[in-house]
C-alpha positions as CSV (number, residue, x, y, z in Angstrom):
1,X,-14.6,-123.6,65.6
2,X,-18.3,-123.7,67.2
3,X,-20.1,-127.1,67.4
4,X,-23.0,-127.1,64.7
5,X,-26.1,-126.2,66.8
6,X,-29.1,-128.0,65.3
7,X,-32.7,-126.0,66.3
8,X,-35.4,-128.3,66.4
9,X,-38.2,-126.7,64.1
10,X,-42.2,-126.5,65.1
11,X,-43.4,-129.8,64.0
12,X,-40.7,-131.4,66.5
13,X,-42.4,-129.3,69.5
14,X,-46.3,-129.3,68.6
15,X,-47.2,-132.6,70.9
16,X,-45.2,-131.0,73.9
17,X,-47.3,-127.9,73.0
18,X,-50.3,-129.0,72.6
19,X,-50.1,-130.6,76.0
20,X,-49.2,-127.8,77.6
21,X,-52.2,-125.7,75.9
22,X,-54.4,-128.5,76.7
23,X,-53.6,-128.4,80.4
24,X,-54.2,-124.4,80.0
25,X,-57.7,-124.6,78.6
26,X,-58.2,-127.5,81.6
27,X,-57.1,-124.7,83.9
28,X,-59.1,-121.5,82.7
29,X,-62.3,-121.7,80.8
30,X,-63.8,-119.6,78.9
31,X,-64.1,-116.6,81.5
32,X,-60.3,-116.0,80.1
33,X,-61.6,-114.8,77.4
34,X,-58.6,-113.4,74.9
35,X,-56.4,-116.2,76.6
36,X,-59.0,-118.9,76.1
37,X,-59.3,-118.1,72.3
38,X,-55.5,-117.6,71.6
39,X,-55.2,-121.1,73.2
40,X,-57.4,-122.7,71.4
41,X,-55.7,-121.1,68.2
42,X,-52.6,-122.3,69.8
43,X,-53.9,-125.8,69.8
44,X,-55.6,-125.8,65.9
45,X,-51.8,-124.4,64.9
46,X,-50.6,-127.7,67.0
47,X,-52.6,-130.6,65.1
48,X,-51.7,-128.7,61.9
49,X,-48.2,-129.2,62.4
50,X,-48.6,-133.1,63.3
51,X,-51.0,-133.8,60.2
52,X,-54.0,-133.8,62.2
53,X,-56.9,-133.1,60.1
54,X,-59.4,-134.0,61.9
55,X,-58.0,-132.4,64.8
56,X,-57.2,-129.8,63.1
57,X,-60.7,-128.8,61.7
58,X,-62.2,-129.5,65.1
59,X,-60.0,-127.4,66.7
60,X,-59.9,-124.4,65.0
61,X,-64.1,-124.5,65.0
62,X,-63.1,-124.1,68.9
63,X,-60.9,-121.4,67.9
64,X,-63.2,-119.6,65.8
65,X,-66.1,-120.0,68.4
66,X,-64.1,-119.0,70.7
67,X,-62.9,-115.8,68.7
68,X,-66.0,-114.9,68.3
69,X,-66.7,-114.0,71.8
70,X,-63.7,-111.8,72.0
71,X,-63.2,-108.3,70.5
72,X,-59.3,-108.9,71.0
73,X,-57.3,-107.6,67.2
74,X,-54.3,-109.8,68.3
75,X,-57.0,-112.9,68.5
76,X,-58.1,-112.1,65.0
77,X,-54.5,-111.3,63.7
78,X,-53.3,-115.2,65.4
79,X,-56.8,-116.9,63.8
80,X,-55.5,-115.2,60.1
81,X,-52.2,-117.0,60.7
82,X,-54.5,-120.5,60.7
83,X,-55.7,-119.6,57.2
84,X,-53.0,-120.6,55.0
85,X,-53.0,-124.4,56.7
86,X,-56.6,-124.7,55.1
87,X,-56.1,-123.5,51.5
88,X,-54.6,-125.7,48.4
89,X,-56.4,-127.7,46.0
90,X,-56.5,-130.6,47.6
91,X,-57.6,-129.7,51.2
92,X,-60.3,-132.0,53.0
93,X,-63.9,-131.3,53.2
94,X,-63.4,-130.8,57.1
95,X,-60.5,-127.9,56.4
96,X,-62.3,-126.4,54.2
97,X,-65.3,-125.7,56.4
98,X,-62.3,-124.7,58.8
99,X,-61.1,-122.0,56.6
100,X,-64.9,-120.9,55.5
101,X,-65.4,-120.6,59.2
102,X,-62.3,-118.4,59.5
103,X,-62.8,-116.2,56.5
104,X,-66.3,-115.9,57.4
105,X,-64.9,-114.5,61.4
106,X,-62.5,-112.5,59.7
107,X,-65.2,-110.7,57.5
108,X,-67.0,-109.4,59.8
């Protein structure tokens, strides 16, 4: 019989991921272009996962300013995979902007 492997899930690895992407955006600014945006959306996907509202709102306006400045599809396609985290009736003010700012990058 195999031992019962237990996989730890993505909220148990968002603070060693957000570090890392942290020390990647510390490393390359925006000059990196797709890279710089995808990290950012990396981090916004991070503070979602650990509750983070106010980080999470902050981050993702990074991520959407940051999207903005790149014509990259796989950048848009990873910012619509933030979109769910910011909808539901009782979202805060902050995520809410988060999502209009989304949609409203997404639209366009």
């Amino acid at each position: 019989m195999l031992p019962t492997v237990h996989q730890a899930g993505p909220h148990q690895h968002a603070p060693a991921a957000a570090q890392e992407i942290r020390t990647a955006l510390d490393q390359r600014g925006r000059e990196a272009g797709r890279s710089h945006a995808l990290d950012w959306i990396g981090l916004a996907e991070c503070a979602f996962l650990l509750g983070d509202v106010t980080g999470a709102a902050e981050t993702t306006g990074h991520a959407v300013d940051a999207a903005a400045h790149t014509p990259s599809g796989r950048v848009r396609q990873q910012l619509a995979q933030l979109y769910p985290y910011t909808v539901g009736r009782d979202v805060p003010r902050p995520l809410r902007a988060a999502r209009d700012q989304i949609r409203d990058l997404l639209a366009t």
